[in-house]
N, C-alpha and C positions, 0 to 999 in steps of 0.2 A: 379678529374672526379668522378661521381656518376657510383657505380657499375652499369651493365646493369640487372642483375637479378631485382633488384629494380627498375625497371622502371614497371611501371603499365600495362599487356597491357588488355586494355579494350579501349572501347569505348563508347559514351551516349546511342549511340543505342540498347546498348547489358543488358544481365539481370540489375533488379532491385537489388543494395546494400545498405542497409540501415543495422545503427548501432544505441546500444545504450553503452555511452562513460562515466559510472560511476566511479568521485571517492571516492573510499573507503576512507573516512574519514567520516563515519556516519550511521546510520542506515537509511535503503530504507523507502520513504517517497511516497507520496500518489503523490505530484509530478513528481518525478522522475519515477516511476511505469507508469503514464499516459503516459511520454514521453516514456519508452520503450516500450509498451504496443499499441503506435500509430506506433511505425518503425516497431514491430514487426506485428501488421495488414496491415501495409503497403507493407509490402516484403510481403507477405501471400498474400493478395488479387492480388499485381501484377506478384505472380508466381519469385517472388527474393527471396534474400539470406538475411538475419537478421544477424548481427552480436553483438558481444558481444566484448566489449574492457575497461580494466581494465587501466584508465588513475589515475595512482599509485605516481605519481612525485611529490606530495605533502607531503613528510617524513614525515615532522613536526607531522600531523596531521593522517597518515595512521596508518592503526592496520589490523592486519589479522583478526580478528573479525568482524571484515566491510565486507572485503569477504566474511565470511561463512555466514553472513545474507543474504549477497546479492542472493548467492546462495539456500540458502534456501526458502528465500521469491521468491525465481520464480518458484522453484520445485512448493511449494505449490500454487503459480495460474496458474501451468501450462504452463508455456512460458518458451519456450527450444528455444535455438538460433543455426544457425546454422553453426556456425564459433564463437571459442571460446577458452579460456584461458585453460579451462578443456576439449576439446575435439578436438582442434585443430583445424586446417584448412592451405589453401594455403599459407598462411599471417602471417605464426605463427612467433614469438610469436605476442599472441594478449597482452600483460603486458607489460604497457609501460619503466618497473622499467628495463625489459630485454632488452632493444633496444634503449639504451646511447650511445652504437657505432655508432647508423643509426643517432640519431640528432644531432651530434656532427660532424659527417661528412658532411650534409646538413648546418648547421649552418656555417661551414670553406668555402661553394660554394656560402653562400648568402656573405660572404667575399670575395671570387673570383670576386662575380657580381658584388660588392662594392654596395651592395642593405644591409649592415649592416658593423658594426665597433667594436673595441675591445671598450671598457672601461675599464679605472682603476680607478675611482673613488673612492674612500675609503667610506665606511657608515657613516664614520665620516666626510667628505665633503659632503654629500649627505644631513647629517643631518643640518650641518652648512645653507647649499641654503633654503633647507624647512623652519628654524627655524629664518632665516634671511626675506626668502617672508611674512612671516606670524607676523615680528615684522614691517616688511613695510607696511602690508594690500594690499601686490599684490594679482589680480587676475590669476597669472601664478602658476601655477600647474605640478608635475610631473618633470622627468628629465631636465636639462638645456642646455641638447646637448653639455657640455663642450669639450667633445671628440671628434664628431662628427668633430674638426679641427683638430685630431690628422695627420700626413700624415699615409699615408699606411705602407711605410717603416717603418716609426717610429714604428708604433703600429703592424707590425709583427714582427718587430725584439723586440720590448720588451714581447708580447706575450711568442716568441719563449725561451725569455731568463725566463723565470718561474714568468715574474711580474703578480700577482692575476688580476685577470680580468674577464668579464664577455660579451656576444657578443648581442650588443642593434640591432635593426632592423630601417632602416634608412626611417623614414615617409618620403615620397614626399613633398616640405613646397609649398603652396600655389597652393595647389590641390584639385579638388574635386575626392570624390570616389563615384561612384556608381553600384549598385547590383538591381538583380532583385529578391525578396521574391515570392513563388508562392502563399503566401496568402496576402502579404500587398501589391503588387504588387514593382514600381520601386521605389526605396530609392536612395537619395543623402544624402552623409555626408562631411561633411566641413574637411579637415587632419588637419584643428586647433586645432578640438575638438577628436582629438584622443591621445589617452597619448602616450605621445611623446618620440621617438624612444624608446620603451618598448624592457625590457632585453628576449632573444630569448633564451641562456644558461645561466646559474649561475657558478659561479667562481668553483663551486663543480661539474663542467658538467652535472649537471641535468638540462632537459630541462627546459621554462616555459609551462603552459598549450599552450601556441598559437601556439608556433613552432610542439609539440608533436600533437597536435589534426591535423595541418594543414598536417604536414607530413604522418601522419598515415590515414588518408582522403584518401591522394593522393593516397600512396602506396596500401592501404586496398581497392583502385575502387572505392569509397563510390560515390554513385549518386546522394541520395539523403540526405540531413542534414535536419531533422523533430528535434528541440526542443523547448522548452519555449522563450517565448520570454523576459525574464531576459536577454540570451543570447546574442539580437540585439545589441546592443551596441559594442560587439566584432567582429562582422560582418565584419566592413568597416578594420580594421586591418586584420582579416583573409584575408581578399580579395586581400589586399596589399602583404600581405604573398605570395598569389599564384602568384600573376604578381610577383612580384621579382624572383620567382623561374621561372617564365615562363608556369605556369600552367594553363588549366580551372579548375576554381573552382564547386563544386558541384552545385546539383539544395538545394537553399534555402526555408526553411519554417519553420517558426517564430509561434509556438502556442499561443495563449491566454493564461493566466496565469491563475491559478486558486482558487480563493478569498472567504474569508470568507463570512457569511449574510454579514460582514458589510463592505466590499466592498473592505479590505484590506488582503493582500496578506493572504494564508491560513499557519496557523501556530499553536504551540502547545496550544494557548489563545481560540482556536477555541474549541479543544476538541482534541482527535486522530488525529494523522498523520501520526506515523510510521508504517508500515502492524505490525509487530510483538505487535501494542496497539489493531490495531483492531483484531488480533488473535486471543489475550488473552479477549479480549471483548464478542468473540464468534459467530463474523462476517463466514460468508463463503466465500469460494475464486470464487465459481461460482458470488455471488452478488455483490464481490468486483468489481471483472472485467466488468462485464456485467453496473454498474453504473460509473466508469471510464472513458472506453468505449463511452460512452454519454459527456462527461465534455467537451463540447466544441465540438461538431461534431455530425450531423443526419445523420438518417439511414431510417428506414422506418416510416412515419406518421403512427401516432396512435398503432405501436407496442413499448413494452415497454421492452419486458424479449427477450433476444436474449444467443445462446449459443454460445462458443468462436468460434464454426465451421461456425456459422454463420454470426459472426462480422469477420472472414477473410473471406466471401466471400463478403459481402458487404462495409466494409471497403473502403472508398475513401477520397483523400487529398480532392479532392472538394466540398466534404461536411464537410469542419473544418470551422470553425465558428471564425471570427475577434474579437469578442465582449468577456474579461473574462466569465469563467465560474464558476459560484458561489456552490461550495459544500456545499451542502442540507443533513447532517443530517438526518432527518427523511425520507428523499427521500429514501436514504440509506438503512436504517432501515425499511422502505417499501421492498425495492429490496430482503434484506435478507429474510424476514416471508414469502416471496414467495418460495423462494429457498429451507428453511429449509419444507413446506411443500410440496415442490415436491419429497422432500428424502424418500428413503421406510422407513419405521419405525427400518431396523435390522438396516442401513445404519446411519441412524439419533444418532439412541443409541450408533454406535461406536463412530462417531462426538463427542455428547457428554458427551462419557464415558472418559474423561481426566480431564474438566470440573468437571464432579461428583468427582472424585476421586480429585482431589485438593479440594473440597470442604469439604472433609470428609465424603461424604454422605456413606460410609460403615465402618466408623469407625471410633474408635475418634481419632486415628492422624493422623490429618492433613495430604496429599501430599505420605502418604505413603500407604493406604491401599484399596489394589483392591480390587474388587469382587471377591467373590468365587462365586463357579457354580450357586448354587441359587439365588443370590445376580444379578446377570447377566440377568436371566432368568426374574426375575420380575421387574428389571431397562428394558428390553426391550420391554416385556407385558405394561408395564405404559406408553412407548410413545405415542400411537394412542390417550391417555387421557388429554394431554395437548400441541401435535402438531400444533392445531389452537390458542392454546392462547398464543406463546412464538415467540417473535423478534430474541432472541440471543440463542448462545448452552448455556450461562451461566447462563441462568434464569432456566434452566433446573430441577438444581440439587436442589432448594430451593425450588420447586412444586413439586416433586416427596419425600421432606425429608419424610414426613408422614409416607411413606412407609416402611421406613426404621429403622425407629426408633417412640415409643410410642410418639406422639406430647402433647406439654402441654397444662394442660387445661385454653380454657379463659375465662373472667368472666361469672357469672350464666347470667346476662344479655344476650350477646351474643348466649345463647342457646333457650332462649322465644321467638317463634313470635309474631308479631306483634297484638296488644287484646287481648292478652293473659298474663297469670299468668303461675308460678311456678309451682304449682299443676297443672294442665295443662299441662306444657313440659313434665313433669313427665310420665304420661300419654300417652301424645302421643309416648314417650321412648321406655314406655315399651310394649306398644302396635309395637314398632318397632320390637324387638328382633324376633318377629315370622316373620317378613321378613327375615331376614337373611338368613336361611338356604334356603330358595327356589331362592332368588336371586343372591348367593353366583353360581347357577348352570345353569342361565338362561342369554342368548342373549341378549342385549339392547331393541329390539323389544319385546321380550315374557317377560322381565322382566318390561318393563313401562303397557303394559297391566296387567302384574298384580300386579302392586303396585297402578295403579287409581282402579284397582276392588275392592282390598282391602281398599283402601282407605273409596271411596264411602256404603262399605259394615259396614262400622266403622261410617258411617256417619262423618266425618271428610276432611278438604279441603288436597287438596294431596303436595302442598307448605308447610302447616304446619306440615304438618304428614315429610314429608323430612328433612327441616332445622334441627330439635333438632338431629337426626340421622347423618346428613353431619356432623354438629360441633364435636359429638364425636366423629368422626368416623377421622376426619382431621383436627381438631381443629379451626377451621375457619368456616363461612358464605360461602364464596367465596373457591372454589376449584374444580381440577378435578373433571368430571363426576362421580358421586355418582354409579351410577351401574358397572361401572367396577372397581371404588374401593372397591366396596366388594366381586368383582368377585379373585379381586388379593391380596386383606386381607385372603381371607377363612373366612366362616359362623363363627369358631372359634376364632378366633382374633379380627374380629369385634364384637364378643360379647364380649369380653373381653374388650372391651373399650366404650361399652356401659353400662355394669357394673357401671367400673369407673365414667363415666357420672354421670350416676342415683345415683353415692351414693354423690358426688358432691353436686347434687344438692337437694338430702335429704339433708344433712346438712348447707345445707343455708336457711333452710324452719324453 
């Protein structure tokens, strides 16, 4: 008999429970994120409960390392659950490594119901059938039901007497099963094409996933099952599961899967998957979510940036979309340059102040050396300088080096405008230097008035009078705003590499 504390009591009617059911054997993936990411806007939106459930049964393969990503990859986008491994709930435990006594005691009732059977088949008889189908060129597959005649007796009493064994689950034979998905609508599946009578505990009592997912379902209330549709194919077995037990099963919904440009499943061939690639890439967890969020499901026409308060309030199953959703890259990367310029500039610089510091930008070794106070103060002055030109935090710290350290110089070419000669740059150079001090002190506004006045007062065009200046000044053509670089150089420093410039470029004349 099943304890009665274990019995569910809920009803369909009553709150919305929705789970997301990772096993740790991996690092959190862009798929798996969307699936929890769509239960978790789905309890939100309909005022339910979100759960968290660590389905751990796969030894082989588990690491506690898996955990603490997991955990960490949701801190950081924000998705806190509301029933979980680490904060408990009605249901506890949620880890299914803890709760070998509950499917091992449901697993002995689907015995009672004679809706499942012991086996003893040895792996070496298992392998003999496979390796014997496959020198016939049979098209049969999977178990051969040998047990499946054992009598009852028989196979409780050798059970009983310690023969290894393991408890299969007895498919219905020449049945059809069918389910309703609330996005594919009603599915029929043939129980031929289902692998046949699949092991429900292992000779080790550890569950398989079917038995543990379907039990924990039950027992956890779960209303609704929102995953990928990988998934489907396990469906028509789950379902079986619950009629054996006597259950209804949850409401189904099957997502679209989510595919490269090239129409094939997204994988590490594509580019990033793992959050912790796009982390370290320098993605945000606002753009992550908010482009996720879309992969297969509308929201409002023609709005595009939504925040997470807002995609739980909008959130609906009936706007999930049948049709894969194909991961866009530069969509992405769109989503992000929005994000990072809506950050206030102190905000932005803490982002990415991790970034710089792995990059060395205050020191030369590598990973290890912070800013000090000043170092701080002028990494956060230089953001407003290249906020509009950067997709990722990681592009950050290779636009702002200049600052940090004297840049080298590139060739004399690079410093001449265009119709123009050596002597001439020269010129314009050192005709620069008396800028410096006035625009080292002046606003972007009062400093462009007075570098075209100057200009024009020089008889000189105000592009060429800049270029040979920007170049020594950041070693480059192409760079942050020239006036706040010298606002954040000092009149002093930038002369000092204007200096260098002009002697540079003496000695190439």
């Amino acid at each position: 008999m099943l304890a009665p504390e274990m019995t569910p009591c809920y009803t369909p009617s009553m709150i919305t429970r929705d789970r997301y059911a990772p096993s740790p054997t991996g690092l959190q993936h862009i798929g798996g994120v969307r699936t929890a990411l769509f239960n978790y806007l789905f309890a939100k939106a309909s005022g339910g409960t979100f759960i968290l459930r660590l389905e751990d049964t796969d030894r082989s393969r588990f690491d506690t390392a898996y955990v603490q990503n997991l955990y960490n990859t949701f801190a950081w986008l924000g998705l806190h659950w509301d029933e979980g491994p680490d904060i408990g709930g009605p249901y506890a435990p949620y880890i299914q490594s803890e709760r070998l006594a509950l499917y091992q005691q449901y697993a002995l009732d689907l015995i009672d119901k004679d809706t499942a059977y012991y086996c003893f088949c040895s792996p070496e008889r298992l392998e003999t059938v496979r390796s014997d189908r496959e020198a016939a060129h049979s098209s049969e597959t999977g178990y051969d039901r040998y047990c499946r005649a054992v009598k009852r007796e028989d196979a409780a009493r050798r059970a009983a007497d310690g023969e290894p064994c393991v408890i299969r689950l007895k498919i219905p034979l020449d049945h059809t099963t069918r389910f309703h998905d609330h996005l594919l609508g009603d599915i029929e599946w043939q129980n031929t094409d289902i692998n046949p009578d699949p092991v429900l505990l292992k000779s080790d009592g550890f569950p398989t996933y079917h038995l543990a997912n379907v039990v924990d379902d039950h027992l956890m209330g779960i209303t609704h099952v929102l995953r990928a549709q990988e998934w489907l194919s396990s469906t028509p077995l789950h379902v079986i599961l619950y009629q054996s037990f006597g259950w209804n099963p949850p409401t189904f919904c099957h997502v679209p899967m989510v595919m490269g440009q090239d129409g094939k499943k997204l994988s590490k061939r594509h580019g990033a998957t793992s959050v912790d690639e796009f982390r370290r890439q320098g993605y945000l967890p606002e753009a992550l979510i908010n482009y996720v969020a879309l992969l297969g499901a509308s929201y409002t026409e023609g709005k595009d940036l939504y925040t997470l308060e807002e995609l739980e309030a909008c959130f609906s199953i009936e706007k999930l979309n049948k049709a894969p959703a194909i991961f866009d890259y530069k969509k992405l990367e769109w989503y992000n340059g929005q994000y990072i310029r809506m950050k206030s500039d102190e905000d932005l610089a803490a982002l990415a102040l991790p970034h710089a510091i792995d990059a060395g930008l205050f020191g030369q070794n590598k990973n290890n050396a912070a800013p000090d106070k000043t170092q701080r103060r002028i990494f956060t002055e230089a953001i407003p300088l290249i906020k509009e030109r950067v997709s990722f935090l990681h592009e950050i710290p290779e636009k702002l080096r200049y600052l940090f350290a004297e840049p080298s110089l590139p060739q004399t070419s690079e410093f001449v405008p265009k119709k123009m000669d050596i002597a001439k740059t020269i010129e314009l150079l050192e005709l620069s230097r008396e800028l410096l001090e006035p625009l080292a002190s002046l606003n972007d506004a009062d400093a462009e008035v007075f570098i075209k006045a100057y200009a024009e007062s020089h008889s000189v065009k105000l592009g060429d009078l800049m270029m040979p200046l920007r170049v020594a000044l950041t070693g480059a053509r192409v760079s942050p705003p020239l006036f706040g670089t010298v606002r954040i150089l000092g009149a002093q420093v930038s002369l000092v590499r204007v200096e260098r410039a002009l002697a540079a470029l003496h000695a190439a004349t």
